[in-house]
C-alpha positions in Angstrom: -23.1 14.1 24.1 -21.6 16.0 27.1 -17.2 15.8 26.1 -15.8 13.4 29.4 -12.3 14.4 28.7 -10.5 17.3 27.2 -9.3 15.7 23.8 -13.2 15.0 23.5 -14.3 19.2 23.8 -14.3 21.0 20.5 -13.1 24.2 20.0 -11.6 26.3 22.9 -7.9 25.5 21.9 -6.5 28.7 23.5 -7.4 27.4 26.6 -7.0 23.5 26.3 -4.4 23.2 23.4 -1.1 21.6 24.0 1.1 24.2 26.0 -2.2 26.4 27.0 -2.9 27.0 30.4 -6.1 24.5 31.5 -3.9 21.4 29.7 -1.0 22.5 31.8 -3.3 22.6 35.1 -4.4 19.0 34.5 -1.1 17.5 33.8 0.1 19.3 37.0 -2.9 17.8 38.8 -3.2 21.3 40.5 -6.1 23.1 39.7 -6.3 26.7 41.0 -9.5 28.8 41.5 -11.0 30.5 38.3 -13.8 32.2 36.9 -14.9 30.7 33.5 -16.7 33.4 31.7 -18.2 32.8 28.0 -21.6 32.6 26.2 -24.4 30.6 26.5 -23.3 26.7 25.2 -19.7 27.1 24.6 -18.7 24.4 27.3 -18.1 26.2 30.2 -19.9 23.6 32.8 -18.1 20.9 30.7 -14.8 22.3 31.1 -15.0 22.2 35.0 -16.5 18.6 35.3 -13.8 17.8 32.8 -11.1 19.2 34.8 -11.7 18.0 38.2 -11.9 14.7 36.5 -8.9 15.2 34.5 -7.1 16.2 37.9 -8.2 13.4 40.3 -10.3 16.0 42.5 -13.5 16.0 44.1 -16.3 17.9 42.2 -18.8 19.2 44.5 -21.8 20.7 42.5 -23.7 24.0 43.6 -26.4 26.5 42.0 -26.5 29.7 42.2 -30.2 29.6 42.0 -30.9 27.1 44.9 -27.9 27.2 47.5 -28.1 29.6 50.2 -25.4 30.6 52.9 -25.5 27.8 54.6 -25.1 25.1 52.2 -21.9 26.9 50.6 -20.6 26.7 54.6 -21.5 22.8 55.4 -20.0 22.0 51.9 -16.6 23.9 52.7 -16.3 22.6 55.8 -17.0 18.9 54.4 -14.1 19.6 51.8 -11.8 20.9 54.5 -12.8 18.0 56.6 -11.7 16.0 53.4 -8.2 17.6 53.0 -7.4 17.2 56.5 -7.9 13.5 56.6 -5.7 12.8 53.6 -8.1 13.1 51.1 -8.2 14.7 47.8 -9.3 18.4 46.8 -12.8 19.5 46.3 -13.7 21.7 43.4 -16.3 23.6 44.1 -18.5 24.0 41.2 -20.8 27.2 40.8 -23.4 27.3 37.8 -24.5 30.9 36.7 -22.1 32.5 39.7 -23.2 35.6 38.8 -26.5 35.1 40.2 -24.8 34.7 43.5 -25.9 38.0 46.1 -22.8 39.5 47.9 -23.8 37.3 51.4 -23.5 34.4 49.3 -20.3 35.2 47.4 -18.8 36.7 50.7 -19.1 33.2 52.6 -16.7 31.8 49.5 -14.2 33.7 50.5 -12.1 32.4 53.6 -12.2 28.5 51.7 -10.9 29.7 48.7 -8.4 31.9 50.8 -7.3 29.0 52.9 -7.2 26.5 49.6 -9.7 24.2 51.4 -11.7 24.4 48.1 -11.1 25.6 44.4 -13.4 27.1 43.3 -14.9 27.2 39.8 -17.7 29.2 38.8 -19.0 29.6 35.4 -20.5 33.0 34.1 -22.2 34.5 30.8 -21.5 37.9 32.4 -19.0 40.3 32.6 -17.2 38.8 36.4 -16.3 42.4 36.5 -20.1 43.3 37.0 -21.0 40.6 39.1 -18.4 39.2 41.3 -17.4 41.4 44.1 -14.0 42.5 43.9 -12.7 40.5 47.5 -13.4 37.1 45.2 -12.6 38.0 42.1 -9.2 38.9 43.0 -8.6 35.4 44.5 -9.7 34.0 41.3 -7.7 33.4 37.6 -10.7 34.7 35.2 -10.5 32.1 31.9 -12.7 33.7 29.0 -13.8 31.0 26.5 -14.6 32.1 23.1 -18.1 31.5 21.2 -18.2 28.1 19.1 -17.6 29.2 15.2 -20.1 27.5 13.0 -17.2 24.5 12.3 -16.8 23.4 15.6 -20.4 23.3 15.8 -20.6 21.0 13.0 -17.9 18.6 14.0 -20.8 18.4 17.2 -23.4 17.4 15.0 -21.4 15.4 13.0 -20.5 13.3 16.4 -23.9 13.4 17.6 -25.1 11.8 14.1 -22.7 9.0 14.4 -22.2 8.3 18.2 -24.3 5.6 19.4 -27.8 5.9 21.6 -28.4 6.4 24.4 -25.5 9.4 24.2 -25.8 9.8 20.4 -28.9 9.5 17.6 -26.7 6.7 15.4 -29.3 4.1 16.3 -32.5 6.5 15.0 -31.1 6.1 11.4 -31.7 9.8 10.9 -30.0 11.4 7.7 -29.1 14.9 7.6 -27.8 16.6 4.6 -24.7 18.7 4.7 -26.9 22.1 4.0 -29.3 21.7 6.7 -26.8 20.6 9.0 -25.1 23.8 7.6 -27.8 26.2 8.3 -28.5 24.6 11.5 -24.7 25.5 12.9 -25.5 28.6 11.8 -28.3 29.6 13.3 -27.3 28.3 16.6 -24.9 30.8 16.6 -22.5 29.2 18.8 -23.9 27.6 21.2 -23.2 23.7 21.3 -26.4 22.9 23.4 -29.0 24.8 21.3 -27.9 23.4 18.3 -27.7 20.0 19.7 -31.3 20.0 21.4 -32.2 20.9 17.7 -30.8 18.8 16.1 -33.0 16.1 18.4 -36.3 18.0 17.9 -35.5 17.9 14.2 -34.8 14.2 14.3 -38.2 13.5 15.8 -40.4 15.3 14.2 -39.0 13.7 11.0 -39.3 10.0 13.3 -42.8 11.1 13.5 -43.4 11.9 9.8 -41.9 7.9 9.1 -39.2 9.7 7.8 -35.2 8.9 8.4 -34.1 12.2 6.3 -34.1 15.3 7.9 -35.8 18.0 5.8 -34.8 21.7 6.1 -38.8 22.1 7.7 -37.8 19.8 10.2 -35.2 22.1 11.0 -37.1 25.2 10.4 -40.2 23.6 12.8 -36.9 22.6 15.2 -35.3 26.0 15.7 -38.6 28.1 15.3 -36.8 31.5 16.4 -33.2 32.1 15.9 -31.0 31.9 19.0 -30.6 35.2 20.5 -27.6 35.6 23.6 -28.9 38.5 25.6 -27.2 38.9 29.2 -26.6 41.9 30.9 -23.8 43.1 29.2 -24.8 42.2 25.6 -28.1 44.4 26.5 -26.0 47.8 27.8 -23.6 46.9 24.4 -26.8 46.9 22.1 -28.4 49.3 24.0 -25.1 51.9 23.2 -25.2 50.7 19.4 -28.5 51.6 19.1 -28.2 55.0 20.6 -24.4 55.8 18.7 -26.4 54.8 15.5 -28.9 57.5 15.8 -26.6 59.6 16.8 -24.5 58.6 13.5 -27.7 59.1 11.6 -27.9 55.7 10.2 -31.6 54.8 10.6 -30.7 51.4 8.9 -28.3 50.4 11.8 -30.9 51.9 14.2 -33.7 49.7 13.4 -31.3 46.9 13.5 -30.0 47.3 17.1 -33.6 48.0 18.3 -35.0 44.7 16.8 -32.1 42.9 18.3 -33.3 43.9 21.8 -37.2 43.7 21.1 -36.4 40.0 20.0 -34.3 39.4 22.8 -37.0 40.0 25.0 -35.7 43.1 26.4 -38.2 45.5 28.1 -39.5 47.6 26.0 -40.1 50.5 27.9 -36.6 50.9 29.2 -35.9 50.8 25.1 -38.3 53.4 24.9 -37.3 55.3 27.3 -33.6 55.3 26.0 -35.1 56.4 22.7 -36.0 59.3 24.5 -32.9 60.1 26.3 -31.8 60.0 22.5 -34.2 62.7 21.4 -32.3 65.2 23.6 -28.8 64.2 24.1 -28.1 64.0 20.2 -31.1 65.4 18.4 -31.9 68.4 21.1 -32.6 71.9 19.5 -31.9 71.0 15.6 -35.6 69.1 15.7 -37.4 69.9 18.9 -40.1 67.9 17.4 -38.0 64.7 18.0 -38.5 65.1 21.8 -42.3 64.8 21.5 -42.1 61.5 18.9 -40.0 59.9 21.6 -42.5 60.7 24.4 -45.3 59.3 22.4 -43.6 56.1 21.8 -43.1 55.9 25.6 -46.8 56.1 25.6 -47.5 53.9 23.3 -45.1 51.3 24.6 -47.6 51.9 28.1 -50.7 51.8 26.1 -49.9 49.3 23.4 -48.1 46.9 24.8 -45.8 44.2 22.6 -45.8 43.1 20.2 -47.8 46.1 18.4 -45.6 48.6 20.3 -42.7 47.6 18.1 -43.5 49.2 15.2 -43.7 52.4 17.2 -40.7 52.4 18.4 -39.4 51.6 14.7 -40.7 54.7 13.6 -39.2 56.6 16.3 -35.6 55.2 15.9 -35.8 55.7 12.4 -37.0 59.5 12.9 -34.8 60.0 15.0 -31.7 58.6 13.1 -33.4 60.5 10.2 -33.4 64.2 12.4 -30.6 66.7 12.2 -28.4 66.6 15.4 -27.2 69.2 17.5 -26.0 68.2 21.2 -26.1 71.8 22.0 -28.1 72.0 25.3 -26.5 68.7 26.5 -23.2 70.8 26.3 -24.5 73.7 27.7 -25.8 72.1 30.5 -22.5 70.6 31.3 -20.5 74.3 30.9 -23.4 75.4 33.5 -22.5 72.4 35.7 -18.2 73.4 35.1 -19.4 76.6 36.2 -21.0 75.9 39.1 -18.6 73.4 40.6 -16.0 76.5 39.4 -17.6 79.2 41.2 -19.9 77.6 43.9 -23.0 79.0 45.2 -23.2 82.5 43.8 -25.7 85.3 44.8 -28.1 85.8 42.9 -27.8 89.4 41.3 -30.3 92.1 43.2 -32.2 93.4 40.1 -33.4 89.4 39.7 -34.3 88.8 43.2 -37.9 88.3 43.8 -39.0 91.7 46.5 -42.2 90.1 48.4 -42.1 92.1 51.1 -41.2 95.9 51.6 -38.3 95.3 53.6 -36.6 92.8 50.9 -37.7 96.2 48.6 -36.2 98.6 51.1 -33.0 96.5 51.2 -32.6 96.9 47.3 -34.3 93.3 46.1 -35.6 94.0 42.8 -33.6 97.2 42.4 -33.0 97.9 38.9 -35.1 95.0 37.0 -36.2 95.6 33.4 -39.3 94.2 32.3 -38.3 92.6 29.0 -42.0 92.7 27.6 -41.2 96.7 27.9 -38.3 96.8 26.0 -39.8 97.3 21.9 -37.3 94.5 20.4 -38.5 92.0 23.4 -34.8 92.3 25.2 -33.4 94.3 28.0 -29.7 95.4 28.9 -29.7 93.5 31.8 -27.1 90.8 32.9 -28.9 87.7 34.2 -26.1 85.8 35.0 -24.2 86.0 38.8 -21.8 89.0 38.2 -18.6 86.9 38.4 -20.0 85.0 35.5 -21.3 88.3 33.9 -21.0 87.5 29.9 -20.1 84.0 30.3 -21.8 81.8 27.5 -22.8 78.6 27.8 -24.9 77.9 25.6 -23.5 77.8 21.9 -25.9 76.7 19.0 -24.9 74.9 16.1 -26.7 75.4 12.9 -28.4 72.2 11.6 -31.8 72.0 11.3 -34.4 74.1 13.0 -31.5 75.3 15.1 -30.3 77.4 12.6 -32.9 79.8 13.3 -31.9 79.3 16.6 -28.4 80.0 16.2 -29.2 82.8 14.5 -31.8 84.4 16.8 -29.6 83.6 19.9 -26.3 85.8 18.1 -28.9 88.4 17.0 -30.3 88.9 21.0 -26.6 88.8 22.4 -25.4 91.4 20.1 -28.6 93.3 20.5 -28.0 93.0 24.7 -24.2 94.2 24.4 -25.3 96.8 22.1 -27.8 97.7 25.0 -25.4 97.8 27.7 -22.4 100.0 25.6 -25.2 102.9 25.0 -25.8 102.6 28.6 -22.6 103.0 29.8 -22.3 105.8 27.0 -25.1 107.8 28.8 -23.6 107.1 32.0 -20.3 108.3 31.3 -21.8 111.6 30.0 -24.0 112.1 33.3 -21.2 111.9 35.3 -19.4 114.3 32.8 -22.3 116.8 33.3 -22.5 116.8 37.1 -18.7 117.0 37.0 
């Protein structure tokens, strides 16, 4: 059921419409190099063989997966060979380009440079991730959208009445608008899952001495929805799960994590983002949330899927659940500012570790207070490098069991500056006495 020309591809109208650019390409009968980027099933191999036919060129086929270096070299040469001799173009086709390393996609280059061959390649990632930048910028990148669930049926619909051995017309299969309703649906967009369906579904009803479709057919068909997860949908769920949590919407949260549990994603790396979580955005207001998250981890290492899952449910959800406070991510930032600020400052004299009498001699240690000493548990001290001397960092915020915090940490810098005035006052008055 593969579309041989462009009136015969459904959807996609932005690119193939009447006036859009891949039309206009054809009727000029000069492709240029592109990058055709879209999800799984929305035509993208299609499109290509369609428009080197369209435009009278050669289609040369690769795969990312099976042609090295040198086959990418003997197959330019073949098409500049071609050209030379009065021949026509060569479109060089490459499936899944993205799974092209940099040697590969570097001995592209100087053929698509020269125009020897144009080059196609089709994608379901981001090309910004995975074609270096030398080829990309050589290339027109064409996005194609995702199928809606109408195109999709006008697919079906075809398939159902197009004649064997491209079409299922000569089984004398029946399918029902609803099935073939929920069946567009749940391939969510992509022509070539639903239409493999579809197929299994019309067999197993063929086997059954059946010509009607049922929606078990369907349901025995599909057996788990469709699920597109490439590299960029897994850092874009991977970010709506974390920015839910953070949101406290535990609801949202368990979503996102079931998306990439049942996506296959690896489900320690989830884990271990869950984790990252606990202390970016729950941090000091739960300090409890830390050590759920770490236990998941475990589990995930102990367990194992599919049990683990449930885990890491309960983790999301507590920690969607938790008060926030990004407190200690923030203070660890101002320490960073500070640093990059001031450089490598010494470390004050009264701090320094004295392991040796002439580190003593030469004032190491000079001046320490023990803070176990002190009857409220806090000296007068300055810890900080004396050109940061009263510099805070840290600021607490009070939600949850950080409001003791908040509180405690105000109560010990008041108590310290308190410390340091009544020092100075008895300083100020021993100087006045020996004067």
């Amino acid at each position: 059921m593969r579309p041989r020309t462009l009136d015969e591809i459904v959807g996609q109208e932005h690119l193939i419409g009447p006036g859009h650019l891949l039309r206009g390409l054809v009727e000029d009968r000069h492709l240029a190099s592109m990058i055709l980027c879209g999800p799984a099933g929305c035509g993208k191999t299609t499109l290509a063989r369609v428009l080197a036919e369209a435009a009278g060129q050669t289609l040369v086929e690769l795969s990312a997966t099976s042609s090295g270096v040198k086959q990418i070299r003997e197959t330019a040469q073949a098409a500049a060979v071609r050209q030379q001799h009065g021949g026509t173009q060569t479109v060089m086709f490459v499936d899944e380009i993205h799974r092209f390393h940099k040697g590969q996609q570097d001995a592209l280059l100087p053929w698509v440079e020269s125009g020897a061959v144009c080059l196609i390649g089709a994608t379901t990632e981001n090309p910004s991730f995975e074609v270096i930048a030398p080829l990309l910028s050589r290339c027109r990148v064409v996005r194609l959208e995702s199928l809606t669930a109408d195109d999709l049926l006008v697919v079906l619909h075809r398939a159902l009445k197009t004649e064997g051995p491209r079409g299922l017309a000569g089984s004398g299969a029946t399918v029902s608008g609803a099935v073939l309703t929920q069946l567009a649906a749940s391939a969510h967009g992509d022509a070539r899952a639903a239409l493999g369906t579809l197929e299994l579904a019309v067999q197993r009803a063929a086997l059954g001495k059946r010509t009607e479709v049922s929606e078990t057919d369907l349901a025995e068909a599909l057996q788990r929805p469709f699920l597109r997860h490439g590299a960029e949908e897994h850092f874009n769920e991977v970010s709506a799960l974390q920015k839910s949590i953070r949101n406290s919407d535990p609801d949202a949260a368990v979503y996102w994590l079931a998306r990439l549990l049942e996506a296959g994603d690896d489900a320690l790396y989830v884990a271990r983002r869950l984790l990252v979580t606990a202390s970016e955005d729950v941090g000091l207001a739960d300090p409890l949330a830390i050590t759920v998250a770490a236990a998941g981890v475990q589990a995930v290492r102990t367990l194992g899927m599919p049990e683990a899952r449930l885990v890491l449910a309960e983790v999301a959800i507590y920690l969607a659940a938790a008060p926030k406070s990004n407190s200690a991510y923030r203070a660890y930032n101002a320490a960073v500012s500070a640093i990059r600020e001031s450089g490598s400052l010494p470390v004050p004299m009264h701090l320094r570790n004295a392991v040796t009498p002439r580190m003593r001699a030469d004032g190491y240690g000079e001046g320490y207070e023990y803070a176990h000493d002190a009857e409220t548990g806090v000296a007068a001290m300055e810890c900080l490098p004396d050109a940061l001397a009263g510099r805070q960092l840290f600021t607490a915020v009070e939600h949850g069991a950080e409001t003791w915090l908040a509180r405690r940490v105000e109560s010990m810098r008041l108590h310290r500056a308190r410390l340091r005035q009544a020092g100075q006052r008895e300083g100020n008055a021993a100087e006045d006495t020996d004067s």
